[in-house]
LOTIMI-909056 format. One record per residue (C-alpha): x, y negated, z; residue in one letter. Coordinates in steps of 0.5 Angstrom, whole numbers, padded with zeros to 4 digits, always signed. Layout:
! LOTIMI-909056
XYZA...
***
This chain:
! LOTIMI-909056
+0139-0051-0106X+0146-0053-0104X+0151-0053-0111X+0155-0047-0111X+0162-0049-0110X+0168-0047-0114X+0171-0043-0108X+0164-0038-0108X+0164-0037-0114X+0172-0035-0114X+0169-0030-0108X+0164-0027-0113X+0165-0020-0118X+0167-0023-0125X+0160-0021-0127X+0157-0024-0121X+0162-0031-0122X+0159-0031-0130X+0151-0031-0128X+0153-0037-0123X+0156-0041-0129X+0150-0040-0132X+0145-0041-0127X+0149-0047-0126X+0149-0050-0133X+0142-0048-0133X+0140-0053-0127X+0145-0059-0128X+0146-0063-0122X+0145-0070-0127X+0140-0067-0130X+0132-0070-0130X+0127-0065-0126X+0121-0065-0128X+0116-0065-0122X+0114-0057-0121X+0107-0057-0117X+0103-0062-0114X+0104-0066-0108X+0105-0064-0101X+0099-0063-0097X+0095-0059-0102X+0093-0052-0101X+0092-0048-0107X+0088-0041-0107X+0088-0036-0113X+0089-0029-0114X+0095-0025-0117X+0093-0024-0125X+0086-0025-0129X+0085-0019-0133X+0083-0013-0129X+0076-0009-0131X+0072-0009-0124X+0072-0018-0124X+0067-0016-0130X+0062-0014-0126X+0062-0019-0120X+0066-0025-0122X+0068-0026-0130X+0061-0028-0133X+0057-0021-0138X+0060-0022-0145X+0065-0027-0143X+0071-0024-0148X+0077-0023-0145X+0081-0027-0149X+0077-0032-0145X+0078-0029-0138X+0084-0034-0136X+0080-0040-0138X+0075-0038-0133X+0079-0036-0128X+0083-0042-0127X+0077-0047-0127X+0075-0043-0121X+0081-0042-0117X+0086-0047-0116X+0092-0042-0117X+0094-0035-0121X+0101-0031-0119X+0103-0028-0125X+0105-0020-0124X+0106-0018-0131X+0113-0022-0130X+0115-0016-0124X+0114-0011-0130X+0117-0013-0136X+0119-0019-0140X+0114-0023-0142X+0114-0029-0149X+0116-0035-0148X+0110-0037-0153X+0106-0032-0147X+0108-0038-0142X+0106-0044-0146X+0099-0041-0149X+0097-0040-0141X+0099-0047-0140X+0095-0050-0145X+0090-0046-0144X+0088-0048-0136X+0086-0055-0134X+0092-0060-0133X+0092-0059-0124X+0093-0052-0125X+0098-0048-0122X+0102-0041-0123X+0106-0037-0119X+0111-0032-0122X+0113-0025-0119X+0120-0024-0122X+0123-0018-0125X+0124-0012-0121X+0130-0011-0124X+0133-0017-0120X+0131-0014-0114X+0130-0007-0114X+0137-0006-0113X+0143-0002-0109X+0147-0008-0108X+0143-0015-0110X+0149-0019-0112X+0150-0015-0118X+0143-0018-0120X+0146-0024-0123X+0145-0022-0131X+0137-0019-0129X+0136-0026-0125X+0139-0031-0131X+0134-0027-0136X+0128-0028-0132X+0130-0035-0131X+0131-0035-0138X+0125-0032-0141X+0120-0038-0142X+0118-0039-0135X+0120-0047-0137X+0114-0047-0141X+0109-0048-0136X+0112-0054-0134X+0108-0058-0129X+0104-0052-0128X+0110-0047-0126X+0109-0046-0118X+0114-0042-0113X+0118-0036-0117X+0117-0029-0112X+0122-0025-0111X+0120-0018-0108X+0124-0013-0105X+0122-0005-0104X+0120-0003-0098X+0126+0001-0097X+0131-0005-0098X+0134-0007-0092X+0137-0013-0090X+0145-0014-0091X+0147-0021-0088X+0152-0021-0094X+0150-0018-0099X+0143-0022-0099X+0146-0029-0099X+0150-0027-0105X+0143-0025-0108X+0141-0032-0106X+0147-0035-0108X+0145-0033-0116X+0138-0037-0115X+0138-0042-0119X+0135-0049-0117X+0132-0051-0124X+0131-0048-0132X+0130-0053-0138X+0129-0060-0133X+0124-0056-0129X+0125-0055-0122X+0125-0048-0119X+0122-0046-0112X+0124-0039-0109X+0119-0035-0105X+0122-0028-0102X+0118-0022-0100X+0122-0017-0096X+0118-0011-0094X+0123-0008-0089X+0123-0008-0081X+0131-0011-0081X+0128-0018-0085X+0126-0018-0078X+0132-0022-0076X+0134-0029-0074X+0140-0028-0079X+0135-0027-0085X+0131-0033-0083X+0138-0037-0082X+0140-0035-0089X+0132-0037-0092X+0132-0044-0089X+0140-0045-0092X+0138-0044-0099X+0131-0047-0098X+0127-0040-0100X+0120-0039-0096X+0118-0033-0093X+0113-0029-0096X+0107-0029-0090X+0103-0023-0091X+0097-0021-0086X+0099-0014-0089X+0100-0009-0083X+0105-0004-0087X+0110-0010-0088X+0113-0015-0083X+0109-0022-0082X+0112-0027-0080X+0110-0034-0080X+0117-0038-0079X+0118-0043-0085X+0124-0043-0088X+0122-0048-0094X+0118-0054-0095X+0112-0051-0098X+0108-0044-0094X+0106-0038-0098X+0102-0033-0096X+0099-0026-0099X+0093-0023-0096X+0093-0016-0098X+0087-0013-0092X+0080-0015-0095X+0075-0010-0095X+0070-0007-0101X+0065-0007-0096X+0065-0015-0095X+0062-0019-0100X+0068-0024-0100X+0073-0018-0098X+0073-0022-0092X+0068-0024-0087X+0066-0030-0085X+0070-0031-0078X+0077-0029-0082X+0076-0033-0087X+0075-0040-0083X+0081-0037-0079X+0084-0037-0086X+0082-0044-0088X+0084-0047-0081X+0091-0044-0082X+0092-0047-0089X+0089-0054-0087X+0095-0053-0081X+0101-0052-0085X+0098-0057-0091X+0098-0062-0086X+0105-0060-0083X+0104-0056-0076X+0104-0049-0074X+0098-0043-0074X+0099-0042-0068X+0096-0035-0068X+0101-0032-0073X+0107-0027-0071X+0114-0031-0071X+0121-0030-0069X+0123-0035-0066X+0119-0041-0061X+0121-0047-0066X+0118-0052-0069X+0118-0054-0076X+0117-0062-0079X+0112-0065-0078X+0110-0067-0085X+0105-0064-0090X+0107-0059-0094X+0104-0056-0100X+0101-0049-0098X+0100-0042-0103X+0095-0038-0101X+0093-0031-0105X+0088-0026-0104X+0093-0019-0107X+0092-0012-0107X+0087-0009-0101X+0079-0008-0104X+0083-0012-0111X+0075-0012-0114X+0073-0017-0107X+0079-0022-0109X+0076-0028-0113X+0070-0028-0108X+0075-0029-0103X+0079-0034-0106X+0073-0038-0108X+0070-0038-0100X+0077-0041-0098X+0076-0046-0103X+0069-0046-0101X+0071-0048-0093X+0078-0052-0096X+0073-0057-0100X+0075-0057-0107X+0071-0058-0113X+0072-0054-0119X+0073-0059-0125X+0068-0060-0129X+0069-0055-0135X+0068-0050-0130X+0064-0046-0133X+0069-0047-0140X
***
């Protein structure tokens, strides 16, 4: 992410110009950054949380205790997104007891506080932003994959209200390096100008196969994440047999740094033709089909569950 200049932050409010000052002494440019996620090329699948009561029933094995359902779950998925996060501030001891829990390869995504994005005007965002950031996320270190920042359905887009939102995105916390993921649900992201301004800042855009939210398959990061959202209770895996090979065949080509060229884009541009890393999570819909799903695209990807799997 660019370095935010003395002239952008002179142009900010007071409260705004005070939220970049932190942001910055929390990623300082002469800084270590440790390395957050796995090399590119790598497709990562999961779902979003571990503890909901129907994945007692058909994922979690009988009279497996709770306090050992992200220890499973991580050993048969290659990511989880954390939701918990979008809700309210979770302990920092929270974040280094999952990461020490999970097998060293394991990845997590957090959803950001509602309370940066679920807002009237964005750029005032930046004392809910720094106290995201500064909760404890760092503790995952190695694990700590992309950050989601999801906005309402009702929030449209504002070129200049949205990149002064962008600006206060911080590039890294505690030497851990911070990637940004947006997921904009309004029809006015549709929008070259929106796309201009998620590649200038090095932010990917959600792609979701959801018909109620735009999908958009244009990269605008280096990396490519997506949240499946239209499974369905009546399938075993949530999703049948073809869809799931379609889906496997979609990662593989972002992985190895090509574009799907069966998803809806904004523009006829070509990204760069070098592997990315590639997020893909099964969200929402039949929420009970989900872990089945992620596994039968893993399954068709080719990974093996390490060797504690059934931890």
């Amino acid at each position: 992410m660019p370095a935010r200049t003395a002239a952008k932050a002179a142009s900010m409010p007071a409260a705004n110009s005070a939220a970049a000052t932190k942001a910055a002494s929390r990623s300082p440019s002469t800084a270590p950054s440790r390395k957050a996620a796995a090399p590119a090329g790598l497709v990562r699948v999961g779902i979003g949380g571990w503890n909901y009561a129907p994945w007692r029933d058909n994922f979690y094995p009988a009279k497996l205790p709770q306090a050992r359902e992200l220890a499973y779950a991580s050993r048969h998925l290659s990511a989880i997104e954390i939701n918990s996060t979008y809700h309210g501030t979770q302990k920092r001891t929270s974040f280094a007891k999952w990461r020490d829990e999970t097998p060293d390869d394991f990845v997590f995504a957090v959803k950001a506080s509602r309370f940066a994005t679920n807002r009237r005007v964005l750029a005032e965002s930046g004392d809910s932003i720094a106290r995201f950031i500064d909760s404890g996320i760092a503790e995952l270190g190695r694990k700590l994959g992309p950050v989601v920042w999801q906005f309402a359905p009702t929030k449209q887009f504002d070129a200049e209200d949205f990149e002064a939102f962008l600006q206060l995105l911080p590039a890294s916390v505690e030497g851990v390096t911070l990637r940004h993921v947006l997921e904009v649900r309004h029809d006015s992201f549709r929008s070259p100008d929106y796309l201009r301004l998620a590649r200038k800042y090095k932010a990917a855009t959600v792609f979701t196969d959801a018909q109620k939210f735009p999908s958009m398959a244009d990269l605008t990061a280096d990396f490519v994440y997506a949240r499946l959202m239209e499974s369905s209770a009546k399938l075993k895996a949530g999703y049948g047999p073809k869809a799931l090979d379609q889906w496997a065949a979609r990662a593989q080509s972002w992985a190895q740094g090509a574009q799907p060229d069966d998803l809806p884009m904004l523009e006829d541009r070509k990204p760069a033709a070098r592997q990315r890393e590639v997020f893909v999570f099964f969200i929402n819909g039949a929420k009970e089909r989900a872990p089945a799903a992620a596994q039968a695209l893993l399954e068709r990807l080719g990974w093996t569950p390490p060797a504690e799997a059934d931890a």
